[in-house]
FIFIVO-219797 format. One record per residue: x, y, z of N, C-alpha, C in turn; residue in one letter. Coordinates in pm, whole numbers, plus 50000, padded with zeros to 5 digits. Example, Ala and Ser with C-alpha at 12.3 -4.5 7.8 and 13.67 -1.06 7.14 Angstrom:
BEGIN
513194943150780512304955050780513204967050780a512854977550708513674989450714512905000350787s
This chain:
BEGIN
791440816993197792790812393180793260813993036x792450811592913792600812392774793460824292756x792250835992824792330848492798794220852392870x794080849492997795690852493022796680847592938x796890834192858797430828092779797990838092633x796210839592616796470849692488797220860892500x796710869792582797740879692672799250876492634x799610869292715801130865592718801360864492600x801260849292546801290850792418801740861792324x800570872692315800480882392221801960891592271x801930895192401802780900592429804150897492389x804370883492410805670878592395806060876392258x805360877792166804690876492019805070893092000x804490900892033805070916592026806720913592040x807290913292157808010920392173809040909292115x808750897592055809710891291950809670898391853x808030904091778808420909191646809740923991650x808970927391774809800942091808811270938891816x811960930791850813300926091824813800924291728x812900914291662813250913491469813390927891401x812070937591457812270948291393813490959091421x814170959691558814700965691569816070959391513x816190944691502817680941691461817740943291352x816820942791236816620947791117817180964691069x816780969791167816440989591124818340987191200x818900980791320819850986291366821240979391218x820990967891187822200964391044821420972990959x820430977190915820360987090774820870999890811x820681004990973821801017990990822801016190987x823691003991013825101000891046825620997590864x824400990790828825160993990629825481004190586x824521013690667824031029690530825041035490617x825921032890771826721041790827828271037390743x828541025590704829361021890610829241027790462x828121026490421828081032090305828591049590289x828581053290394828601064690355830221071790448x830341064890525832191066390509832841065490401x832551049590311833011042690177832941053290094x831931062390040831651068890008832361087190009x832061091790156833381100890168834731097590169x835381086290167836371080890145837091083390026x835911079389863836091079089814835921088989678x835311103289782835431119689739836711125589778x837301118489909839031125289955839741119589831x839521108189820840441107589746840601106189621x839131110189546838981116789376839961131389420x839171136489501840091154589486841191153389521x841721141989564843691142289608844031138689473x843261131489447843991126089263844041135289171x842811137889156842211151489041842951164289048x843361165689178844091181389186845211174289169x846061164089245847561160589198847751160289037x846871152288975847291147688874847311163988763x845991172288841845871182488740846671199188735x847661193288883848791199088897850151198988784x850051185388819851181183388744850771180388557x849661182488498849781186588364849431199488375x848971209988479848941224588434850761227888427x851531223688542853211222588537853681217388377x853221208788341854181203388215852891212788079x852051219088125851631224888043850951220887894x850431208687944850191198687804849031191687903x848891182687792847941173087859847721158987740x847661147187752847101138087608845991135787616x845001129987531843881129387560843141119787583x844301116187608843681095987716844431104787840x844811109287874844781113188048843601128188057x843211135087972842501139788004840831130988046x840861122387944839431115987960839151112888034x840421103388111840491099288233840061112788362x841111121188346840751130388449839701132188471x838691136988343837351141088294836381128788391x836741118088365835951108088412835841108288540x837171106388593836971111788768836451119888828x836701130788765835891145988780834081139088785x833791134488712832231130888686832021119588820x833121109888818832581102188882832671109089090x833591118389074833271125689215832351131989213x831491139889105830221145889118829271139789146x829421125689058828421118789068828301107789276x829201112389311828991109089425829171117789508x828711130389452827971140589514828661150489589x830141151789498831251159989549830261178389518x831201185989562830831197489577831631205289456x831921216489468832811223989351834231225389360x834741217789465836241218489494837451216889387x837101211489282837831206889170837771219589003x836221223089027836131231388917837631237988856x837931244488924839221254488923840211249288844x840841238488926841621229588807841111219588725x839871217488695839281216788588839221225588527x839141238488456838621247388444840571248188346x841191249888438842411252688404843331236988287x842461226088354843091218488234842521213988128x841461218788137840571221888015841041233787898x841981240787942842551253387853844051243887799x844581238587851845791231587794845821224287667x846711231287619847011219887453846421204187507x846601198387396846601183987375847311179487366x848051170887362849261163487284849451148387249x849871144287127850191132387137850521120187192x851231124487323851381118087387852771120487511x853291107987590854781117487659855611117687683x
């Protein structure tokens, strides 16, 4: 009788831990599936900024250098979340523009 006890027991002992484990693994996929929308979310809309903004100083043909830094910074901070080369180009292009004082 012990022995059936233990049995059960163990079993029911399994398949609690196996629950814990799976509710565990299923919220750390449901974080990392958030995290990483949040994330492409927030590559659409570095390159909607970065190209708008670097539109309109290749247009006025200038640039100051508190909005470049800025640009610069965005630029880094979409790489750094692991954007691709979509931006180079107009980087590339407002990197050739005067400086200016200001506007």
């Amino acid at each position: 009788m012990d022995e059936i006890l233990n049995i059960a027991l163990a079993c029911l002992g399994s398949s609690g831990l196996t629950a814990i484990i799976l509710a565990i693994l299923n919220r750390r996929w449901s974080k990392q599936d958030k995290q990483d929308a949040v994330v492409a979310g927030l590559k659409v809309l570095t390159v909607d900024r970065v190209r708008y903004l670097g539109r309109c100083y290749i247009k006025d043909q200038r640039i100051t250098l508190e909005d470049k830094e800025n640009l610069e910074d965005m630029y880094r901070a979409y790489k750094a979340l692991g954007g691709n080369g979509h931006l180079e180009t107009v980087m590339d292009e407002v990197e050739r523009l005067p400086v200016t004082g200001g506007r």
